[in-house]
C-alpha positions as CSV (number, residue, x, y, z in Angstrom):
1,X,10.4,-29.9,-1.8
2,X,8.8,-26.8,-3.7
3,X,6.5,-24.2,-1.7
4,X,2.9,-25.1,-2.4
5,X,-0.4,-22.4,-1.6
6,X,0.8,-19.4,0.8
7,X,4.0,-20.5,1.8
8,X,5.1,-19.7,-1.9
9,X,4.0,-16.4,-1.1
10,X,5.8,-16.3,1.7
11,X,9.0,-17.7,0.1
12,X,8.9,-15.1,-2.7
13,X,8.3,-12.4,0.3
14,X,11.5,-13.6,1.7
15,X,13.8,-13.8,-1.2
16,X,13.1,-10.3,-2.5
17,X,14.0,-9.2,1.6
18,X,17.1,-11.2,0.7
19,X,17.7,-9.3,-2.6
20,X,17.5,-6.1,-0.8
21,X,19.8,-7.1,1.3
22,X,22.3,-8.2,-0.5
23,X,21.6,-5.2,-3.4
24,X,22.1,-2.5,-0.2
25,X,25.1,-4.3,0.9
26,X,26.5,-3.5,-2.9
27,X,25.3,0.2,-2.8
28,X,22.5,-0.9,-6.0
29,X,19.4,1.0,-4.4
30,X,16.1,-0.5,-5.6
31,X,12.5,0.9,-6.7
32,X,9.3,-0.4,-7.5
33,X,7.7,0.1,-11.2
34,X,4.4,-0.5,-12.8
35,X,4.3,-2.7,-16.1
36,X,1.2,-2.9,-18.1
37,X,0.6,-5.0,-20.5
38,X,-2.1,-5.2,-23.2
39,X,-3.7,-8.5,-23.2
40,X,-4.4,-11.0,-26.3
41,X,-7.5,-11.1,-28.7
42,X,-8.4,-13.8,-30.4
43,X,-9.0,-13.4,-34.3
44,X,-11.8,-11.1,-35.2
45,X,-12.0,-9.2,-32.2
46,X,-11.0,-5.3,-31.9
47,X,-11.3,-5.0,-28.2
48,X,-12.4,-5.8,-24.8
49,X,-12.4,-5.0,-20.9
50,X,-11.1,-6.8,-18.2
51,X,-13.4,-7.0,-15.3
52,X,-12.0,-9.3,-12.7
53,X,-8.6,-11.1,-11.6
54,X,-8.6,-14.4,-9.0
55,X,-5.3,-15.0,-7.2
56,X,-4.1,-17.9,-9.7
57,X,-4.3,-14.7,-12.2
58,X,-7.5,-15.9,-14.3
59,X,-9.4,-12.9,-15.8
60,X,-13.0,-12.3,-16.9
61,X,-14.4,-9.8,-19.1
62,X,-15.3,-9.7,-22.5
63,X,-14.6,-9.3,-26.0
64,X,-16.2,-6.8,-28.4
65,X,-15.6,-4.6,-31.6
66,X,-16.1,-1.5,-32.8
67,X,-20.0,-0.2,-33.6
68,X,-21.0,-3.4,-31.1
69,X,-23.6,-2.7,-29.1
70,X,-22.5,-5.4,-26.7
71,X,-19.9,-7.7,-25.7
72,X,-19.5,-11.2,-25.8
73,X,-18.4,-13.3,-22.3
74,X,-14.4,-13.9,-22.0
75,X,-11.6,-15.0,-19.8
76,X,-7.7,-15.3,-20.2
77,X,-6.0,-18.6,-18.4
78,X,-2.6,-18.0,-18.1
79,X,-2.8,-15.4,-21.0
80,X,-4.5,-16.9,-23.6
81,X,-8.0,-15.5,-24.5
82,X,-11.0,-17.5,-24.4
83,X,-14.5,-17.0,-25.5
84,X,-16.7,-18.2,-22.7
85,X,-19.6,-19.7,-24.9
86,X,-17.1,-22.1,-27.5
87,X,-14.9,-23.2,-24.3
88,X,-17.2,-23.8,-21.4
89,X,-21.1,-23.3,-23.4
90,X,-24.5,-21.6,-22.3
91,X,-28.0,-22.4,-22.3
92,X,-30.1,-23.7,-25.3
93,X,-30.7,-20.7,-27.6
94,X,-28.1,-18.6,-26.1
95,X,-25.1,-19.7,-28.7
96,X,-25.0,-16.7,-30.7
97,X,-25.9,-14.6,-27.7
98,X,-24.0,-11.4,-26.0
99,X,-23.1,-11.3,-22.5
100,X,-20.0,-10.7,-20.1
101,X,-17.9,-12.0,-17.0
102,X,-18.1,-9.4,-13.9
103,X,-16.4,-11.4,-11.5
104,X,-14.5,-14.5,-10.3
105,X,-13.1,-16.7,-8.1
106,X,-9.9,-19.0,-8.2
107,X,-11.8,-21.4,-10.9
108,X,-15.5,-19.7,-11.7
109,X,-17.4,-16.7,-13.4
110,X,-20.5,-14.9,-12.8
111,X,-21.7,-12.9,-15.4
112,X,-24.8,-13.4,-17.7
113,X,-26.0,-13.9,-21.2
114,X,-28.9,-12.6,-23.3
115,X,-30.3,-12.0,-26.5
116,X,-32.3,-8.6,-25.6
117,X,-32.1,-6.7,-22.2
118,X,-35.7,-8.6,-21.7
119,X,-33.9,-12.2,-22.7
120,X,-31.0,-12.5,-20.1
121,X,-30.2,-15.2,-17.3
122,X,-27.5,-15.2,-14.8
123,X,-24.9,-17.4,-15.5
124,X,-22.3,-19.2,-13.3
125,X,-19.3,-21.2,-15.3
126,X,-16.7,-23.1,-13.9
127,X,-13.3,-23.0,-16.2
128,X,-11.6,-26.4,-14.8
129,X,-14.7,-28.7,-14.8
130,X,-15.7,-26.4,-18.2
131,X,-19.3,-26.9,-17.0
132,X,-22.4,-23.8,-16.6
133,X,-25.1,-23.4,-14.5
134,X,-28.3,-21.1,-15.5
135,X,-29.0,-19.1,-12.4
136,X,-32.5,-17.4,-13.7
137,X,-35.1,-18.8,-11.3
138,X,-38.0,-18.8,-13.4
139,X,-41.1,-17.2,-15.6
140,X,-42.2,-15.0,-12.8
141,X,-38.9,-12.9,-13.6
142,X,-38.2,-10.8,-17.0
143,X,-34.2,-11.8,-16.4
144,X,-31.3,-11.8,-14.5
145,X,-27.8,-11.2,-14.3
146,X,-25.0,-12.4,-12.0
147,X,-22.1,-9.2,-10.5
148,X,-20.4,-10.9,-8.0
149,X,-19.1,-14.2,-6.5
150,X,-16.9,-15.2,-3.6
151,X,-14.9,-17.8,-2.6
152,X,-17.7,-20.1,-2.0
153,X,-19.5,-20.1,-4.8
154,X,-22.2,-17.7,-3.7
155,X,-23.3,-15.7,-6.6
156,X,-24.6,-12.5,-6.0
157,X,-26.9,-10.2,-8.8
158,X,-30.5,-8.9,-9.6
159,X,-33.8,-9.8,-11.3
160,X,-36.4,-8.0,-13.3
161,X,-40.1,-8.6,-12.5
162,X,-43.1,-6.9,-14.0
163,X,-45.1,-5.0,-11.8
164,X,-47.9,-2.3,-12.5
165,X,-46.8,0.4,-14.7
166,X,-43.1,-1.0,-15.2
167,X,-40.5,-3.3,-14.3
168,X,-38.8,-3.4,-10.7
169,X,-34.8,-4.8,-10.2
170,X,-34.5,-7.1,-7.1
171,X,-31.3,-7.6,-5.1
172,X,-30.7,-11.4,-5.0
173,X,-28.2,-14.0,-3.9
174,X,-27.7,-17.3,-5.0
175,X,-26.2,-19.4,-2.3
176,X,-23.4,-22.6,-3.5
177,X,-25.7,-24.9,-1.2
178,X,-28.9,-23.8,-4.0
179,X,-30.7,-21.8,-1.6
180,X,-31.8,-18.6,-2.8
181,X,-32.4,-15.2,-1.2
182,X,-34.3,-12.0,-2.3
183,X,-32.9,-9.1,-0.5
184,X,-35.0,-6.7,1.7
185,X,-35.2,-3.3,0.0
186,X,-36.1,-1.0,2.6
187,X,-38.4,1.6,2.3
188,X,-37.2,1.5,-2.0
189,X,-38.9,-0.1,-4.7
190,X,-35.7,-1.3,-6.2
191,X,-32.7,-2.7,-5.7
192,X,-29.2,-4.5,-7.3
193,X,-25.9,-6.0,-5.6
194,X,-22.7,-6.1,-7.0
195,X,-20.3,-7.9,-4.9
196,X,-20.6,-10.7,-1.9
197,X,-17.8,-11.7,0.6
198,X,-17.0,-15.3,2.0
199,X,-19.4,-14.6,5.2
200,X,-22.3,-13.5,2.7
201,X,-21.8,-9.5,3.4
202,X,-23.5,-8.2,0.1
203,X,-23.1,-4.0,-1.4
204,X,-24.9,-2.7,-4.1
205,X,-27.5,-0.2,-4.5
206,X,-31.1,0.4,-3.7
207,X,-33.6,3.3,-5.5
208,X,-36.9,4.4,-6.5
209,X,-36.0,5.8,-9.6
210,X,-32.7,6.3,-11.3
211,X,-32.7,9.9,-10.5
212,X,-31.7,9.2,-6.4
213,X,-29.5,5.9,-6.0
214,X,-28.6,5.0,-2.4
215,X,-25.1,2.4,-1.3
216,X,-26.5,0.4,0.6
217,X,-24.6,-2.5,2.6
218,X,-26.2,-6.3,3.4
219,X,-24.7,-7.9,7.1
220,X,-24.7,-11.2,6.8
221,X,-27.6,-11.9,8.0
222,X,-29.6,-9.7,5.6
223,X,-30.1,-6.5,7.4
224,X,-29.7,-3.2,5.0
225,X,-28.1,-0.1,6.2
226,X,-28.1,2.6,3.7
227,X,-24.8,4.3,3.3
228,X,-25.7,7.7,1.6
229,X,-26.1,10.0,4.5
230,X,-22.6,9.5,5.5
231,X,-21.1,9.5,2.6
232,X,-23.0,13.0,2.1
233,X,-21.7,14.5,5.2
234,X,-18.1,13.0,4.4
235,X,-18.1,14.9,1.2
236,X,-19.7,18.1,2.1
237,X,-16.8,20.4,1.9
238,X,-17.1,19.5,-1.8
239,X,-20.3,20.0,-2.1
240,X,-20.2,23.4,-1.2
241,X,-24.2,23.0,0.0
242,X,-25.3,21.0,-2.5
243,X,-26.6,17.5,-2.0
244,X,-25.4,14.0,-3.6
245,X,-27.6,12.7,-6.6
246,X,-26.0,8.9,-6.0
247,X,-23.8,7.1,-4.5
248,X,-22.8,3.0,-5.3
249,X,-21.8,0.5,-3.5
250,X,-19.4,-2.0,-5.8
251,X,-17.6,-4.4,-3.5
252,X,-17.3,-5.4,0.1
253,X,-14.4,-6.5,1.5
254,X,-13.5,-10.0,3.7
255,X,-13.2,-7.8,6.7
256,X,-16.8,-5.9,6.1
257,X,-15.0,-2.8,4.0
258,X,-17.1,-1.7,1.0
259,X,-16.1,0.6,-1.4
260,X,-18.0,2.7,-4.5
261,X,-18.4,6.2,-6.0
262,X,-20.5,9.0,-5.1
263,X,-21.9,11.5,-8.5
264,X,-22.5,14.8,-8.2
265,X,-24.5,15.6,-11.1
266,X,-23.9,19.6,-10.5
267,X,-20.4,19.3,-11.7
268,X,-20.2,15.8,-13.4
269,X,-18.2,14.5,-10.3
270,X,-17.7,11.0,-9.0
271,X,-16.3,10.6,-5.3
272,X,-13.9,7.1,-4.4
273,X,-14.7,6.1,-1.2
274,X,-14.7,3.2,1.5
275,X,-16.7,2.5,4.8
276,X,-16.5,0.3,7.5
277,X,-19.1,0.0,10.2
278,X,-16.4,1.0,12.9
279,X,-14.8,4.0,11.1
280,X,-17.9,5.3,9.2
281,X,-17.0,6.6,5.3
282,X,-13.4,7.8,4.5
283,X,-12.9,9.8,1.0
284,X,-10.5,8.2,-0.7
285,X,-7.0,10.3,-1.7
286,X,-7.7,11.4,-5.3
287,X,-4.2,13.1,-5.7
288,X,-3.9,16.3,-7.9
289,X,-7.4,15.9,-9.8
290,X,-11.0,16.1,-9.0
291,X,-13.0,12.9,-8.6
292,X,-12.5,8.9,-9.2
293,X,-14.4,5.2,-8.0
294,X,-13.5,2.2,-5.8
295,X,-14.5,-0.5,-7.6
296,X,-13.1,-3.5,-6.1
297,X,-11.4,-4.0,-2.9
298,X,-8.7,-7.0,-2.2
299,X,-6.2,-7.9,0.7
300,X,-4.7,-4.3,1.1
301,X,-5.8,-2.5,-2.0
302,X,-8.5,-1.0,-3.9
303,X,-8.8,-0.7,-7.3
304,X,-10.0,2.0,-9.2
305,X,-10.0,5.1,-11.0
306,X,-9.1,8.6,-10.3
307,X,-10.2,12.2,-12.3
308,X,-12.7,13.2,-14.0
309,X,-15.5,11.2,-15.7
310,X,-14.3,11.2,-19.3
311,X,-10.5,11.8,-18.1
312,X,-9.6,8.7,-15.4
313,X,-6.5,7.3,-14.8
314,X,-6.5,3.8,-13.2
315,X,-5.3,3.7,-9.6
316,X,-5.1,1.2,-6.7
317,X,-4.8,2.6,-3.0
318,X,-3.0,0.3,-0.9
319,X,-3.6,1.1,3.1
320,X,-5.0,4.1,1.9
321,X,-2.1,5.3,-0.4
322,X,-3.1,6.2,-4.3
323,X,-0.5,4.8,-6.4
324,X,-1.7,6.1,-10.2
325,X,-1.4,3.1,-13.2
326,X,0.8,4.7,-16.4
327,X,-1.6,4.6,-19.4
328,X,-1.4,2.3,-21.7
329,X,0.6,3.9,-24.7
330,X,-1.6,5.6,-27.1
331,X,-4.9,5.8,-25.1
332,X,-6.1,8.4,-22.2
333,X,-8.8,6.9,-21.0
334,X,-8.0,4.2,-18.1
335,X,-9.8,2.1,-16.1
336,X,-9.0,-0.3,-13.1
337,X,-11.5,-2.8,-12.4
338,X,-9.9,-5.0,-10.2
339,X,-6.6,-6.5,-8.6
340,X,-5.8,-10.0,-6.3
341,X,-3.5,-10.6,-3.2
342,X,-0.4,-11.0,-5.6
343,X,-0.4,-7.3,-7.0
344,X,-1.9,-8.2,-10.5
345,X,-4.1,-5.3,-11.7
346,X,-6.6,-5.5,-14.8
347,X,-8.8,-3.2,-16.3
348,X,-9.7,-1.6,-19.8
349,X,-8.3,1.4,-21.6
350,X,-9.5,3.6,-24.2
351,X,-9.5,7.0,-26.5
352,X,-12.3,8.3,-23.8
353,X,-14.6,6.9,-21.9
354,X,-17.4,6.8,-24.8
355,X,-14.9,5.4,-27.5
356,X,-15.2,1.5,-28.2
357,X,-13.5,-1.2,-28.7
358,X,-11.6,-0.6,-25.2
359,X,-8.4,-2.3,-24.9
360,X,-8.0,-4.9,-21.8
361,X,-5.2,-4.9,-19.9
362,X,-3.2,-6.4,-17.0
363,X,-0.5,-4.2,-14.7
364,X,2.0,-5.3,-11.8
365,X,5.0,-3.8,-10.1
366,X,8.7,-5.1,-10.5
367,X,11.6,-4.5,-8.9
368,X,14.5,-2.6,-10.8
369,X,17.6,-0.6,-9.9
370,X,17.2,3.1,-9.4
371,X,19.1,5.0,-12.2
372,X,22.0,6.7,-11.5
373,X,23.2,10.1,-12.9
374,X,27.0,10.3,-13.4
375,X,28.2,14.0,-14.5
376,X,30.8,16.7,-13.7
377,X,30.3,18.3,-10.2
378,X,29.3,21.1,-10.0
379,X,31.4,23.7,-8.4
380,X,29.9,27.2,-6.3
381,X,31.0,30.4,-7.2
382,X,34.3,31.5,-5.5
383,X,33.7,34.3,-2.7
């Protein structure tokens, strides 16, 4: 009988043990490297980014080319590219529309579509049962868009309403049973989420204006605690006085961890870091360079980016150790958006951070034997 769900996991666990084992035993010493592959396009399309990675390795993102102003909503299933609107389909007068995937689970994505940044609804598709659902709730709002999902189905995002003088964002949660939440916002006038774990835990970002943008961290049963005082204090060494302009909260963990970026405006820094309610905020290792984001976080890992803002090399920090991503061959620019339980990372890569089409991509470790260097020996001078 073949090993079905985690006991697969486990077998695989168990043979490479066995490997190394049996490798040791015949003096072949093994090692651990990263391979990262460039993943398809369809016809016509330059580019694209790779947002998000489910444990049966289906990706969302999206496809664009160069000079576009936006993309268009994608995934890969087992490698091959798909464009979201031709294989699953969107909402009456959305066909030729733009739009993205930001995350997913085993079998759905939550992203949105639009037509103008004041034409856009939150979307939730489902690849197996190739069937959508239009998340906006209604005239009263401007539009919506959908960041995160979890295992359930909850779908997690923002909507724009009018108000006097403007428009106001609203954190928002669309629950798999149809109930729907608006988020408190404290004492801020706006507010946005970006990820949601199985238990309804919810991170994103609350504000006034653009100019001061507080992480801010949703218990499950809706209470807000705002993050940006301690991530402050945790950083203040590098602040050398100064004060944060932001900080972002882009994921929360199963266990209650979330993870985001601080920006110091002063020096065009962003700060990786994670927080737990027990251990307060920890600054993620950023190796040899200066700065870096924590945009997803996964079973042990993190995903992410380290180095300055134009200049990032994608990372993962697993139990708090930075292992850097090699760039993808002919680009400096790396990002890494996300990763699962099996070690699959995705992300995008480009020229610089500015320079478009980006290039998506897919990374995981192997295991290969160590090199060996044969030679003369080398003798000491005689005394």
């Amino acid at each position: 009988m073949f090993a079905t769900g985690r006991w697969r996991y486990v077998a695989a666990g168990v043979l490479v043990v066995a490997l190394a084992i049996v490798a040791a035993q015949a003096g072949i010493h093994l090692k651990k490297v990263w391979v990262v592959k460039v993943l398809k396009l369809p016809d016509g399309w330059e580019g694209g980014v790779a947002n998000d990675v489910s444990d049966s390795g289906l990706i969302g993102g999206g496809f664009r080319n160069e000079g576009d102003r936006w993309a268009v909503p994608a995934f890969w299933k087992k490698g091959k590219p798909y464009e979201v609107i031709e294989a699953i389909g969107v909402p009456d007068g959305y066909e030729d529309a733009f739009g993205i995937v930001m995350s997913i689970n085993n079998s759905q994505l939550a992203g949105a579509t639009w037509n103008s940044p004041f034409d856009q609804v939150a979307m939730k598709w489902d690849v197996c049962k190739k069937t959508f659902l239009n998340l906006h709730p209604g005239d009263d709002y401007i539009a919506s868009g959908a960041w995160g999902i979890n295992a359930r189905g909850d779908v997690c995002g923002f909507l724009i309403e009018p108000v006097v003088g403007g428009i106001a964002r609203v954190p928002y949660v669309w629950r798999h049973c149809g109930k729907e939440t608006e988020l408190t916002r404290g004492d801020f006038a706006q507010g946005w989420t970006s990820g949601i774990n199985s238990w309804g835990m919810v991170s994103g970002w609350a504000f006034d204006d653009f100019s001061e943008v507080h992480a801010v961290f949703w218990g499950w049963k809706g209470k807000m605690t705002d993050l940006h005082d301690e991530i402050e204090e945790a950083l203040k060494d590098e602040l050398n006085g100064g004060s944060l302009d932001q900080t972002i909260a882009y994921d929360v963990h199963e266990n209650g961890m979330v993870v985001g970026q601080a920006y110091v405006a002063a020096n065009y820094l962003t700060w990786p870091w994670s927080w737990t309610k027990k251990r307060g905020v920890k600054i993620l290792d950023t190796g040899k360079v200066e700065g870096g984001v924590a945009w997803k976080a996964v079973g042990a890992g993190i995903a992410g980016s380290v180095g300055p803002l134009a200049e990032q090399d994608a990372a993962v920090w697993v139990k708090g150790r930075l292992d850097v991503i090699p760039d993808v061959k002919g680009y400096d620019f790396s990002e890494g958006s996300s990763l699962n339980r099996r070690g699959m990372v995705v992300g995008y890569a480009a020229e610089d951070e500015l320079v478009d089409p980006a290039v998506p991509w897919v990374a995981w470790k192997k295991v290969v034997p160590k090199k060996k260097h044969f030679g003369k020996k080398k003798c000491g001078k005689k005394k």
